[in-house]
TORLOSE-227666 format. One record per residue: residue in one letter; x, y, z of N, C-alpha, C in turn. Coordinates in steps of 0.02 Angstrom, whole numbers, plus 50000, padded with zeros to 5 digits. Layout:
aXYZXYZXYZ/...
END
This chain:
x494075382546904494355385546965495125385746960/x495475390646978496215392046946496625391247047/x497165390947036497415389147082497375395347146/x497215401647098496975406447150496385406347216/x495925402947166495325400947228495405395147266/x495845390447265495865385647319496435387347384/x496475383147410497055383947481497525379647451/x498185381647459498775379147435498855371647445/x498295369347507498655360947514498085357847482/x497555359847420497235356147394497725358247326/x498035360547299498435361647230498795355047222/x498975353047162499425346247128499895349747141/x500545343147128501215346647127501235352247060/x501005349746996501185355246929500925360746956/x500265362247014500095369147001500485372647077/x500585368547111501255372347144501565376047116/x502045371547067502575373947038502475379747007/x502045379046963501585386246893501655392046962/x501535390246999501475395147048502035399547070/x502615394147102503245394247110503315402047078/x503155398946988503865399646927503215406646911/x502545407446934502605415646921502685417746970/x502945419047033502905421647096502265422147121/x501725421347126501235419947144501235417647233/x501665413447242501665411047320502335407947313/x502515406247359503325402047382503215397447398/x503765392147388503875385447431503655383647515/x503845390147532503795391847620503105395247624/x502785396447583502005397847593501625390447566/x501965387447511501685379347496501645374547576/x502205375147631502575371347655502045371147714/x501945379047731501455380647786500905377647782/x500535379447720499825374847688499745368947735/x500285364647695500105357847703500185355647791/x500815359947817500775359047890500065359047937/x499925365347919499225366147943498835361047928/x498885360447860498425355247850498255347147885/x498905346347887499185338247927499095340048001/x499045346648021498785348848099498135348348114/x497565350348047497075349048053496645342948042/x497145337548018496635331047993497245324348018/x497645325448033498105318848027498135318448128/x497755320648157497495318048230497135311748235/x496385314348166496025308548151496205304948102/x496805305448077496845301648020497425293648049/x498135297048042498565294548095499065291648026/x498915297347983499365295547919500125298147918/x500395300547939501035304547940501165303348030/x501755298948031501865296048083502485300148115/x502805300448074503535307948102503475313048053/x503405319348098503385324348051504255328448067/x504425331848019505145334248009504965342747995/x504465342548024504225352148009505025356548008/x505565356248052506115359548062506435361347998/x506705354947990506905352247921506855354247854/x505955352547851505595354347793505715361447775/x505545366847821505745374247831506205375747794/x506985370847820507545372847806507655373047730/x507225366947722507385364547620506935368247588/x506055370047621505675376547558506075382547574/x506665384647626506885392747617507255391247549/x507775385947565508285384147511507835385747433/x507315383147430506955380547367506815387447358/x506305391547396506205398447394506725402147346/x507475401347390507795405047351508185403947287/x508125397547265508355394247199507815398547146/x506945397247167506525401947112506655407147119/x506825412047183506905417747157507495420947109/x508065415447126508635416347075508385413846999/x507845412546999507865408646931508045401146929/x508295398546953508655389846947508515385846982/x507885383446989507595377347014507865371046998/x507905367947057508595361947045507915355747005/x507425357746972507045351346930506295354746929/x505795351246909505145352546897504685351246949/x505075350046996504625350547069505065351547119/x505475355947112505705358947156505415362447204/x505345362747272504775364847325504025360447322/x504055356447290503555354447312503545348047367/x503115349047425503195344447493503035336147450/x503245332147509503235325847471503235321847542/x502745315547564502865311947635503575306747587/x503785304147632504035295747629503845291347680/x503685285847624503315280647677503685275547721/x503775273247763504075270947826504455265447843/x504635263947750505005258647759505625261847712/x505765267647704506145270247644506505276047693/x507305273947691507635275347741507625282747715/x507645289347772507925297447736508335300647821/x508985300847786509505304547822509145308847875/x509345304247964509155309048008508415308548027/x507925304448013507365303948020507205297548034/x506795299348095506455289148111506295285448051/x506665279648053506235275648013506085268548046/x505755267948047505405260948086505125256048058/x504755254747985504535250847957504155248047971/x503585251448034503055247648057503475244748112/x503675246248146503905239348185504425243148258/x503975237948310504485241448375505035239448378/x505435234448369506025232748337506625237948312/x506205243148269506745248348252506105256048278/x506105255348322505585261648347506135266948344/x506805267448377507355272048375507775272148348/x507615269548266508385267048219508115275848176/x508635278848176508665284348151509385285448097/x509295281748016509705280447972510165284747981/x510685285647948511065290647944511345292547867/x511005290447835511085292847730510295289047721/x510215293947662509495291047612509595286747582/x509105282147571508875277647510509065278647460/x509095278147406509355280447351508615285747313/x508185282847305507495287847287507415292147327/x507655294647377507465299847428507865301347424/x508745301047395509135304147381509035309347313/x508365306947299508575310247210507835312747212/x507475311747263507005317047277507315323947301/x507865322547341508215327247400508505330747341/x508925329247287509495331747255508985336547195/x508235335847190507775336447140507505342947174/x507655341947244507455349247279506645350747323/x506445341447290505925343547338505775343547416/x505345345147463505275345347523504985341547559/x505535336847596505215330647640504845333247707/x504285330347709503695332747760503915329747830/x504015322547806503915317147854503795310447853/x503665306147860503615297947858503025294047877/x502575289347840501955288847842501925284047845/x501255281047889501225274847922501155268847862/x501555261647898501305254447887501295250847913/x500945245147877501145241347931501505235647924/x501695232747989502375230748003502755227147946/x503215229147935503615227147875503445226847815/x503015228547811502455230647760502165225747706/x502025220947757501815214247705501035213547719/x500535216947745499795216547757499665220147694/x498915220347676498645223847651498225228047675/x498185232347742497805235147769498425239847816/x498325245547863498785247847884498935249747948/x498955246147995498985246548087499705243948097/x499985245048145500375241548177500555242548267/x500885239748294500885240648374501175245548390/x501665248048344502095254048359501535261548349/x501245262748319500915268548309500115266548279/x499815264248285499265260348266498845260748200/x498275262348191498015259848115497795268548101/x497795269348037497735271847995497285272747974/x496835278347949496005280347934496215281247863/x495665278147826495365282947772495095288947750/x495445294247700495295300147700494575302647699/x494225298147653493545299347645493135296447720/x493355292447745493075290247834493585289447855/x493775291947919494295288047950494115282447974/x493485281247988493485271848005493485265747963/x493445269047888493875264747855494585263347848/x494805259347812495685257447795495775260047726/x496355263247729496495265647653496915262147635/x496835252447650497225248347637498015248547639/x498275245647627498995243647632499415241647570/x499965242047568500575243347643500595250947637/x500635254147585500595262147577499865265647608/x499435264147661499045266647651499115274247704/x499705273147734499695281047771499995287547708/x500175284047676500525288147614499795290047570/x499405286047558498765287747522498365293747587/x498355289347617497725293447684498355300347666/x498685302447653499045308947661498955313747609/x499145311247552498995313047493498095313947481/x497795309147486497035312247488496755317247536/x497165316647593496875321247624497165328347627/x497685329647592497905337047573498535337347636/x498925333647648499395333847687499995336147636/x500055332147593500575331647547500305331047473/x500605334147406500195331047363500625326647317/x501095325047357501525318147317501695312647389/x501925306447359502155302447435502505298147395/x503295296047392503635290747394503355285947442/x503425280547382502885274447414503045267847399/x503075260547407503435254947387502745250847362/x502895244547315502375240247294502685235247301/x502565230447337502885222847334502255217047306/x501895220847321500935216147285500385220547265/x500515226847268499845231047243500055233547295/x500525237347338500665242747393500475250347393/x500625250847324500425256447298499585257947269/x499735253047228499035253047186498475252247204/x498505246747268497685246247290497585254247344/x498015255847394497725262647443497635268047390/x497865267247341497895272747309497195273747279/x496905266447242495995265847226495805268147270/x495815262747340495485265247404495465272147415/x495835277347393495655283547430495585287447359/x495325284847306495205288447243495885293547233/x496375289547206497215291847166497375288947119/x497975291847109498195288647058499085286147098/x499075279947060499655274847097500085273347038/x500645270647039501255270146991501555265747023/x501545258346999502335254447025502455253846942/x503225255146946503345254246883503805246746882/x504125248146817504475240446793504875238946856/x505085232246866505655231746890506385234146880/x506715237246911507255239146925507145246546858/x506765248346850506725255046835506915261846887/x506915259646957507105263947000507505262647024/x508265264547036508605259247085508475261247152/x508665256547166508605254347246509465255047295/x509295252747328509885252547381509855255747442/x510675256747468510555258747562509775259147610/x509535253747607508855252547635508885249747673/x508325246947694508085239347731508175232247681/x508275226847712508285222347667507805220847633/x508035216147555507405217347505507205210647527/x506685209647572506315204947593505875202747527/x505715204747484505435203447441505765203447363/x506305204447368506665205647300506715211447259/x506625209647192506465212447146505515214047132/x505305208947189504595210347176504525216047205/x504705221247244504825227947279504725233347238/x504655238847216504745243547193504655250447222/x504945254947199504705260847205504255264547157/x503645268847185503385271847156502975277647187/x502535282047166502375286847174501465287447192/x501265290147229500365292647228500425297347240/x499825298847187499885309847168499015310547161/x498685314347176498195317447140497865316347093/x498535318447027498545319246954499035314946911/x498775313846869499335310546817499955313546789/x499715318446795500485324046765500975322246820/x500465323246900500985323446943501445316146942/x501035308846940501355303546929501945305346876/x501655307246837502345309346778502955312346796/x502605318746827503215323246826503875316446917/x503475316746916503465309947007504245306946959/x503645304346916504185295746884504935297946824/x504725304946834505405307246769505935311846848/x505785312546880506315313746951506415307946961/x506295302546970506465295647004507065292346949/x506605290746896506895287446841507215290846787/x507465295246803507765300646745507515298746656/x508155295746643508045296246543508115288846523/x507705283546601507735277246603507055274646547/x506815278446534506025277946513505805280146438/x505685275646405505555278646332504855282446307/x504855286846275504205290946289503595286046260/x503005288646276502585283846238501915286246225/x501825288646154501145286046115501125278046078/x500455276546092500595273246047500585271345972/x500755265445938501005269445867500475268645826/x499785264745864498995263545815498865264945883/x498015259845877497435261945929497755255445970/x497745257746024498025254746095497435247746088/x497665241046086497405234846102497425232446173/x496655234146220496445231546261496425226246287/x496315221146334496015215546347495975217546444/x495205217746429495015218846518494585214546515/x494865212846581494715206746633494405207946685/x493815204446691493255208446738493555202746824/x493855197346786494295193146871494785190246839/x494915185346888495505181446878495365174946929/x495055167846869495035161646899494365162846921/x493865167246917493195165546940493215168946982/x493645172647037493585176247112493095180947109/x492835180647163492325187247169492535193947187/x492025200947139492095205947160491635209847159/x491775213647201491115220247230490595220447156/x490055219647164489845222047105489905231047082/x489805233747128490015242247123490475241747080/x491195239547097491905240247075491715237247011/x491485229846980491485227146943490905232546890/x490495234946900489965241246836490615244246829/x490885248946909491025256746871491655252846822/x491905247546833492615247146788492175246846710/x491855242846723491525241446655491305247746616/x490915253046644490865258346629491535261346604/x492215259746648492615264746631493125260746558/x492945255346554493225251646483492835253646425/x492005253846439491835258546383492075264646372/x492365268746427492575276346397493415274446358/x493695269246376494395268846322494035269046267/x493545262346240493275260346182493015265646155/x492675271146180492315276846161492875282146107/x493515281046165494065286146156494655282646095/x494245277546080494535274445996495165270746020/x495105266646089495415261546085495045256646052/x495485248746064495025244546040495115239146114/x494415239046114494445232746216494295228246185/x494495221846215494005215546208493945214246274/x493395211546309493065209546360493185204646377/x493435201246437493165192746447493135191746521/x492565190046554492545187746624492945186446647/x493165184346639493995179146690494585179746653/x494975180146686495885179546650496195172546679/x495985166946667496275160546733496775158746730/x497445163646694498025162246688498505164946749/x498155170046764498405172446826498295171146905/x497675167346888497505163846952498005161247012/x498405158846992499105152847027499495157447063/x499555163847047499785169847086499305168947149/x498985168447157498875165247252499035160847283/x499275154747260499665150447271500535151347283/x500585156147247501385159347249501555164047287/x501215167747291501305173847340501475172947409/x501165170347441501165165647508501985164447542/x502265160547485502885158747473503375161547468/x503495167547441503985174347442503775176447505/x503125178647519503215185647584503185182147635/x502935176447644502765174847729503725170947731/x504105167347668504915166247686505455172347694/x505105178047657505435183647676505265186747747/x504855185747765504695186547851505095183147888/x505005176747872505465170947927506205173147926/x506275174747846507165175547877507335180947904/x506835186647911506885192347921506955190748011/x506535186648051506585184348083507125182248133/x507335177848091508005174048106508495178948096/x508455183448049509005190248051509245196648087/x508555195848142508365198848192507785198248231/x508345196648298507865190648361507355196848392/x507555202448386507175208648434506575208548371/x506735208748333505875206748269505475201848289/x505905197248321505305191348331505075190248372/x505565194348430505075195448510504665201648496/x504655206548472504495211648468503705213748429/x503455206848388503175207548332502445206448338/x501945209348305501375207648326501205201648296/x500385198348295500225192248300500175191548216/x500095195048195499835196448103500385194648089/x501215196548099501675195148063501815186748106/x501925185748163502495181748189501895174348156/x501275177248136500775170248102501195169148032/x501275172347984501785175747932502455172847928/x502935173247994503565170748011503325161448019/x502985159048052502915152448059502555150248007/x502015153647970501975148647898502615148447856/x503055154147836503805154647800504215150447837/x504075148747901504625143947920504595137047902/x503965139547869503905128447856503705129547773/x504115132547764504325131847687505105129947680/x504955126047615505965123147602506035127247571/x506905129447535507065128447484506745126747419/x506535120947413506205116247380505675121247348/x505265124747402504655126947401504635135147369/x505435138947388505575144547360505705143947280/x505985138347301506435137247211505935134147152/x505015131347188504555131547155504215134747140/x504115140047187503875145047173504065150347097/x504635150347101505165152347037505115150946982/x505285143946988505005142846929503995140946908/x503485141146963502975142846927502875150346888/x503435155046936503175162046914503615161646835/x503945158646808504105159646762503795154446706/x503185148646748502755150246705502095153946691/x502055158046732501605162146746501805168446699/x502485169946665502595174446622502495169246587/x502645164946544502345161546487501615162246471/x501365159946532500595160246498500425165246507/x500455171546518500275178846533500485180446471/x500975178346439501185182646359500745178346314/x500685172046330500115169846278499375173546287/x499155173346347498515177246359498305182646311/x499065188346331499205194246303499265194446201/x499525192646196499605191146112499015195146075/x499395198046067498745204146013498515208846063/x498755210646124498445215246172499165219546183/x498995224946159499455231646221499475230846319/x498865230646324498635232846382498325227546401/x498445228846475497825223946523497345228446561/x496835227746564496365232546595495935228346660/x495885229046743495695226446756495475231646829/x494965227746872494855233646934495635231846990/x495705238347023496215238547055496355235347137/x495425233647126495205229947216494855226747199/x494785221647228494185217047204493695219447281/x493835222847330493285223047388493325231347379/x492925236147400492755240747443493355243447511/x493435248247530493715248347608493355247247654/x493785243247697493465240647740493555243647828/x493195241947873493325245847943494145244147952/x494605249247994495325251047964495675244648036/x495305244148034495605237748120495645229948103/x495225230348047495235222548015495595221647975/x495885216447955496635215447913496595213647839/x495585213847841495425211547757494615208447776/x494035209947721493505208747719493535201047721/x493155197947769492985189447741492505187647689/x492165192647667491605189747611491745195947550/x491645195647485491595198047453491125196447380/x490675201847399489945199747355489685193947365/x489685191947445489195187547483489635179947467/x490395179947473490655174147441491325173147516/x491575169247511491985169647596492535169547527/x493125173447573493675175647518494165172047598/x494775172847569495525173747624495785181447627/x496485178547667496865187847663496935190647608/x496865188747539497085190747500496555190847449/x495795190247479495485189947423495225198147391/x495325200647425495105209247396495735212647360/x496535208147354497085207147322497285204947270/x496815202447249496965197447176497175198847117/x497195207247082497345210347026497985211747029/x498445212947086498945218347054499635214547066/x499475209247129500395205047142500485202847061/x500265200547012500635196146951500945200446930/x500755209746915501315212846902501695213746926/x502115211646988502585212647030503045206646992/x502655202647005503025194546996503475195546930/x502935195746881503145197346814503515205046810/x503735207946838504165215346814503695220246791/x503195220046771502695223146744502415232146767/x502815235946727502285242546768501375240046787/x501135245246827500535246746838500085250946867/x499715255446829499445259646849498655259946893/x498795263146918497955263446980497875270146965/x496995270046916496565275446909496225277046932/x496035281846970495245282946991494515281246965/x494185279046970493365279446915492985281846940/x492945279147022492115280947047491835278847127/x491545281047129491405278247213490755274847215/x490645271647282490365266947262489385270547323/x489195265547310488475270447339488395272847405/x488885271047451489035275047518489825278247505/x490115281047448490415284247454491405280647457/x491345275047443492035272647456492325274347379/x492915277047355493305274947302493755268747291/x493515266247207493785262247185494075264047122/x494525259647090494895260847045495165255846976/x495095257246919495455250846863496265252746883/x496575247346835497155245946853497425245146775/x497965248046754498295245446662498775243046688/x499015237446662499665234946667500025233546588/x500455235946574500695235146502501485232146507/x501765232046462502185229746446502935231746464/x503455228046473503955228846532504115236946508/x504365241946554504685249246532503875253546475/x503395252646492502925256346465502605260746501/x502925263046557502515268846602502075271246580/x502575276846539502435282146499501825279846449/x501855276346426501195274546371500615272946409/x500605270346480500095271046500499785277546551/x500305280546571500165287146598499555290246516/x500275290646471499585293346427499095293146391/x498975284946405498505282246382497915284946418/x497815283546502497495285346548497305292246522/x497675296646512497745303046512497145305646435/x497335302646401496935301546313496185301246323/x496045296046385495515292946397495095297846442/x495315302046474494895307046516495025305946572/x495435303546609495615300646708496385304146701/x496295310946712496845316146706496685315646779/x496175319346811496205320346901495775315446933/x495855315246986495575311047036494865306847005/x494485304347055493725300947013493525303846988/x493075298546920492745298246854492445293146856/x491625294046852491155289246856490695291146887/
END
């Protein structure tokens, strides 16, 4: 099916563009698409929280007339794009989940939404999280929870999940998006995408919100398609990124858990299924139940986000009157952490890169599922049982924070849905600045578009 027979707001960003660049349709016929589109589904969805329709107009005429001159300011020039709600853009609410800043309306971009802006593509609007974006699920008091594209009474998880619910549902087919623990990567399984946090400090950062989370923060991208992640991560990160085949057969090691934790059995076949199609495709996998080196990353995590809450807190008193019960629980466990307790944390995570490179030794790649649960109804803040086992907040979380910790890109693939229909997803994590080798690794392997399985 060629881009002629569909409606413009189911097209990727590349076939936008192809479009663009034969005259085929315009930016301002792309722009309309998706409006309509977010008119017809984001009532029930509640994914795109400020829309900038005025705006948007103003930048696909601009874009319009750059293709018709010939000189498109980049490779996705006109193509619409949400930003998600903690990523400041000139002139537009940003709130971060939170009534606290319900009427803080920035006045300059972020630095990635600057170089989306300067790249020419077309900001839609700003997509829900929740509050401060430290849950893994996506409600907050200011504008409330967030549906799943495939149900809206599921959660297309968190903290990005109004950015996913957007992108799956044909609102947008790109969304600037943040990962501080799997932000990106898990909504992005959840709604069958593809997700990108890359290395640390591969994107810069700046004029934002404070980095409550550090360097564990990133920016990254959910698209459709892998090209689109690509073409996404070479606008963001310019000529920061070294290209990548690799230089033999890509060395696997997938990990069906981490420490014994339980997971969906659905999620746990289709991954398995989808490690035989690398092995098929002349990688080489090795298998092993458990990874228990990474385990202690639940023990650590805790420690960064709920002390980055507290001071966030103390840094602003209208946050802490203002805040719902999910965070200000968040603010008082971080308050009864020391020093002591930050500065242990630190150094376990740096032994947590020690034994992660021993693990690794003789492996390219880590291969693992990108959720350990299913989506769940979008009002609850996280499943309590998983595969009949009582988990915590974080037990359907367990795969993707160590690449944060550790600097680590990581990718979220599509595979498969599960027998009522939910998408889930594997996850590669490779080696510091290896995007690119795993974009085309993925890509080698057959998980070019959406689910497979």
């Amino acid at each position: 099916m060629t881009d002629h027979d569909r409606p413009l707001w189911q097209l990727t960003a590349g076939e936008l563009v192809a479009g663009y660049a034969a005259g085929r349709f315009t930016p301002v016929d792309a722009l309309d698409a998706v409006l309509a589109r977010h008119d017809a589904v984001n009532p029930s969805l509640n994914a795109v929280v400020t829309l900038a329709a005025d705006a948007a107009h103003a930048a696909a005429e601009e874009s319009a007339r750059r293709w018709a001159d010939g000189a498109p300011s980049s490779t996705l020039d006109g193509v619409p794009v949400t930003i998600k709600d903690n990523l400041l853009v000139a002139g537009m609410r940003t709130t971060w989940g939170s009534l606290a800043f319900a009427d803080f309306v920035p006045d300059r971009d972020e630095r990635p939404v600057a170089r989306l802006r300067e790249a020419g593509l077309v900001i839609l609007g700003k997509t829900n999280v929740p509050e401060l974006t430290v849950q893994g699920y996506t409600d907050n008091l200011l504008f409330g929870a967030t549906g799943n594209p495939v149900n809206p009474d599921w959660t297309p998880g968190g903290s990005s999940g109004g950015a996913a619910a957007a992108v799956g549902s044909g609102i947008a087919p790109l969304a600037l998006c943040t990962d501080g623990g799997g932000s990106i990567r898990r909504p992005a399984s959840h709604c069958g995408l593809f997700g990108l946090k890359p290395s640390a400090r591969t994107i810069r950062r700046g004029n934002g919100f404070p980095a409550i989370l550090g360097e564990f923060e990133v920016v990254g991208p959910i698209a459709r398609s892998l090209d689109d992640i690509a073409l996404m991560l070479d606008v963001l990160a310019g000529d920061a990124l070294p290209e990548g085949d690799f230089a033999e057969a890509p060395r696997i090691l997938h990990a069906g858990t981490f420490g014994g934790q339980p997971v969906d059995p659905e999620i746990a076949s289709g991954v398995d299924r989808a490690a035989e199609a690398f092995r098929e495709a002349g990688c080489i996998v090795e298998t092993r139940d458990s990874l228990d080196c990474l385990a202690p990353m639940d023990d650590i995590w805790p420690v960064i986000s709920t002390s980055g809450v507290a001071w966030m807190f103390g840094r602003t008193p209208e946050l802490a009157q203002k805040a719902g019960p999910a965070l200000k629980a968040m603010a008082e466990t971080g308050s009864g952490f020391t020093a002591t307790d930050y500065a242990g944390a630190m150094v376990a995570i740096e032994a947590l890169k020690d034994a992660f490179r021993e693990a690794m030794a003789g492996f390219d790649v880590l291969l693992t599922p990108a959720i350990a649960a299913l989506s769940w109804a979008k009002g609850i803040s996280h499943p309590e049982k998983i595969d009949g086992r009582p988990v915590g907040p974080r037990g359907h979380a367990i795969f993707t924070a160590f690449a944060n910790a550790l600097g680590l890109p990581g990718l979220s693939v599509p595979v498969g849905t599960s027998s009522d229909g939910r998408p889930y997803g594997l996850q590669l994590v490779g080696s510091f600045r290896t995007e690119k080798r795993l974009i085309q690794l993925a890509r080698q392997c057959g998980f070019e578009r959406r689910e497979r399985g």
